[in-house]
C-alpha positions, -999 to 999 in steps of 0.1 A, spaced: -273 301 726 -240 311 716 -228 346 729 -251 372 720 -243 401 696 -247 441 694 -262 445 667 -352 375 483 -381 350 436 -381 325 401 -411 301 393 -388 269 391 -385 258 431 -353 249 441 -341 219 462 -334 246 493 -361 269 479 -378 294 511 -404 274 525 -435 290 540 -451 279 571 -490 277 568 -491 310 585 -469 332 568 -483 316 533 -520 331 552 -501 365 555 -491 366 520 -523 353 509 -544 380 533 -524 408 541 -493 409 519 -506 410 484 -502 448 468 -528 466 481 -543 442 507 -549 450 544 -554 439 578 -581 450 598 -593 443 629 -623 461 646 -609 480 680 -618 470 712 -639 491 733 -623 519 750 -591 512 728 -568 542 725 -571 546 682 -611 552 682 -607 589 682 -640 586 705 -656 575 671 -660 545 653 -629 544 626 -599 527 630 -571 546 627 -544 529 603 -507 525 600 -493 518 564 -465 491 555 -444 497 530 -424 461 530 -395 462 495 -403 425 490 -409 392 511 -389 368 521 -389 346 553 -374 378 569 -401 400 558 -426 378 561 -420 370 601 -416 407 607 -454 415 590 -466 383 612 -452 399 642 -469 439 629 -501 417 625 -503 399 658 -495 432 675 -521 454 655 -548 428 662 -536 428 700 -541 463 703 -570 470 677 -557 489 648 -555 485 613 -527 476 588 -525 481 554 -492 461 541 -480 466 509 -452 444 489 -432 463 463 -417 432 448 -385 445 446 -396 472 423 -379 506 438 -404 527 417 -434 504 425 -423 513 465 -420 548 458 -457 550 445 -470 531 472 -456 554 499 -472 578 481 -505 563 476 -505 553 519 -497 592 523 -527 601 503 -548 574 522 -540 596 556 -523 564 572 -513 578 604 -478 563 600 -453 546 579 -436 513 586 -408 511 562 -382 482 546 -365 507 521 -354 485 488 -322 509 478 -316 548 481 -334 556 454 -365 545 471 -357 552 505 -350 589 495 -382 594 477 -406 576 497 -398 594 531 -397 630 516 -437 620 506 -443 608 539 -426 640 553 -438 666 534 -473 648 543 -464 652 581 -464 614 582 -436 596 609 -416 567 595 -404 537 614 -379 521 595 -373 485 596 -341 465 588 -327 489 563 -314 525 569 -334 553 549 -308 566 529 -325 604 529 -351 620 552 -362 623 586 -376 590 601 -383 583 637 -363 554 640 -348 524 630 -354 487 644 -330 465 630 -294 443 642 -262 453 635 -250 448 603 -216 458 608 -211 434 633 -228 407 620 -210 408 588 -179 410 613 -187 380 630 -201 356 599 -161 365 583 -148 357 616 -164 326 620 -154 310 584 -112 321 584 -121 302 620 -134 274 597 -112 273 570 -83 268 593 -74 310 591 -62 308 551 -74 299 520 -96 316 488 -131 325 498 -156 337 479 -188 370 485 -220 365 472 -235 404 483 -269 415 483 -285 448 466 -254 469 458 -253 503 477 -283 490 502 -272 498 539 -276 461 547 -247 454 515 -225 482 527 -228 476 565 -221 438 562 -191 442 536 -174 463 563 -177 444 589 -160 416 569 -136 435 557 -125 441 592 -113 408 596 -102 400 558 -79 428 563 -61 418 594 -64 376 578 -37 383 552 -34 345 547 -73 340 532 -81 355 499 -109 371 482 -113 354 447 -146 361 437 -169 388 449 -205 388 428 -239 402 436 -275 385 439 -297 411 450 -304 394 478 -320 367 454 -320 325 458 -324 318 425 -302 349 414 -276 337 434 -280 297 425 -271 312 386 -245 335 396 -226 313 421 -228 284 393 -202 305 368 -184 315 403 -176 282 413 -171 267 374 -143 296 376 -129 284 411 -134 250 416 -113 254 446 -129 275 471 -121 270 509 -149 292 519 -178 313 513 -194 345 527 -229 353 521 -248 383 527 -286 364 535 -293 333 543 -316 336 503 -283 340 484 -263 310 506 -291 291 499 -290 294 461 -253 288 464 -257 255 481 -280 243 452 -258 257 424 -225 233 446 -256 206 445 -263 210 410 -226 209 404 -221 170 423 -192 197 442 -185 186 476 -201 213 505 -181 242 508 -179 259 539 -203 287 536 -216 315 568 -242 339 559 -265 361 576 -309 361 588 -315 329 602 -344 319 579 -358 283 594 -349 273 558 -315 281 570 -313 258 597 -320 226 578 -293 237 555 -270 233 584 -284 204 598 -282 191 559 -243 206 564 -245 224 533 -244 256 549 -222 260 581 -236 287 602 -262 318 600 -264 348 622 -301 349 631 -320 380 635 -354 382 652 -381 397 627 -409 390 647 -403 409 673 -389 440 653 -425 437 635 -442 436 671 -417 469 679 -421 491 648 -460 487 653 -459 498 688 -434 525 682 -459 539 652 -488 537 678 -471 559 695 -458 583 672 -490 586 663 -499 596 696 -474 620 699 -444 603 718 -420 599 689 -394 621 709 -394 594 733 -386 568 710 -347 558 706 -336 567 671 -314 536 668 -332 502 686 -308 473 674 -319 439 682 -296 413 692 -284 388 669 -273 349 674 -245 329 655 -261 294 647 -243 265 643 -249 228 641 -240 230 677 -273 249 689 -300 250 663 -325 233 676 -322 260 710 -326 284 680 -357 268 663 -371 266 700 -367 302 704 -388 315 675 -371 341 663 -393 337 629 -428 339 648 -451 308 636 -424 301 605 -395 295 631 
């Protein structure tokens, strides 16, 4: 691996569009539609029978799936099953009101916790003052809740990551030249966190330029429509900076679509879908998070909240993060960082 760091949907597929391994098209199918769950019976003498017969439950509130989101609910799965609770996971489909109502509706159901991928502020704020006012702990995953009290947060650093994807393409580009941004869900942590760190380095890089900053909400096919005017406008580009591995994705099919040579392009996730875009070389590099095992970590940290111990849980718990290049992606396919998908 390179040096370790600190720190989504239209009917017509796309050439690079998010493929699903068997397994996480199971989840979805099982476990992921709205208002589907995953059970599994406890095993005797396991610490959630309340010395009765019910399984006690932990809700999932996940603000849509993709690969990401996907590999994190394989990972909350595998680890409920291994230690004989239930899960119901719920998918807000990138409805902030839909998300809202669902907290709600896994507050009234007495889950004894929350896990929680918040879609913007507006549902983040809302959706933990139910689950407080209900008594209910939070364990937020990947985003940061933009109001209320939550245990903690699992997630990488955003600021960094976003610092080192920049740094990596002016490293590409030669240290000059006109880029362009393709961000995610405006006023989302993730968006704000990864736009500073690149603007860390863009603002000490005088000599590479900015020319185009859009949004895609996160969104492959969003971003294959948006980046298709951006590059009709700039023909040019030396460079682009995407905000998840979705949105590059769609750009690399709108530059397809376009017969335009690859442009160098460094995003963000590490989706397997990612990786044979770099091995295809029409995306350069990804910084690859590990979902699985913050999916395996927000269920045992709501086990224990549950139980009592959420003092003893860290409030921050950032996962590291790996830059992935030609150079070492099949040491990052090997490594699984997207559970059975990876």
């Amino acid at each position: 691996m390179t040096e370790p760091m600190d720190r989504a949907r239209s009917r017509r597929p796309l050439r690079h569009q998010v493929r699903w391994h068997r397994g996480a098209a199971a989840a979805g199918a099982a476990t992921v539609l709205l208002l589907a769950a995953c059970s599994t019976e406890p095993a005797a003498g396991s610490p959630n029978t309340d010395g009765g017969s019910d399984t006690r439950t932990i809700g999932v509130s996940m603000s849509f799936l993709n690969q990401f989101y996907a590999a994190a609910v394989e990972g909350m799965e595998d680890e409920a099953a291994a230690q004989g609770w239930k899960l119901v996971v719920l998918n807000a489909n990138s409805n902030s009101s839909q998300q809202v109502n669902q907290v709600q509706n896994l507050v009234s159901q007495d889950v004894g916790a929350v896990i929680f991928a918040q879609l913007d502020a507006a549902s983040g704020g809302a959706s933990l003052t139910a689950a407080n006012d209900a008594g209910v702990p939070v364990i937020a995953i990947d985003q940061v809740p933009a109001a209320g009290d939550y245990v903690t947060y699992i997630g990488s650093d955003s600021v960094r990551m976003g610092e080192q994807a920049c740094d990596f393409l002016v490293e590409t580009i030669g240290g000059s030249g006109d880029i362009a941004i393709v961000q995610g869900v405006p006023g989302s942590s993730t968006q704000l966190q990864r736009t500073e760190g690149c603007d860390r380095v863009l603002t000490a890089t005088s000599s590479v330029s900015v020319v185009s900053t859009t949004s895609a909400n996160w969104d492959q096919n969003t971003a294959a429509n948006v980046f298709a005017n951006v590059l009709t406008a700039n023909p040019d580009l030396d460079g682009i900076f995407a905000q998840n591995d979705d949105m590059a994705l769609g750009a690399a099919t709108a530059i397809e679509s376009a017969d335009h040579p690859a442009i160098p392009m460094v995003t963000i996730d590490g989706f397997p879908a990612a990786y044979e875009a770099i091995d295809a070389g029409t995306v350069t590099a990804t910084i690859s998070q590990q979902p699985y095992l913050m999916g395996q970590l927000a269920v045992r940290n709501a086990i224990t909240a549950i139980d009592g111990g959420a003092a003893d849980i860290p409030k921050d718990q950032i996962q590291e993060a790996v830059l992935v290049t030609k150079e070492n992606v099949e040491q990052a396919r090997a490594a699984k960082y997207y559970g059975s998908a990876g």
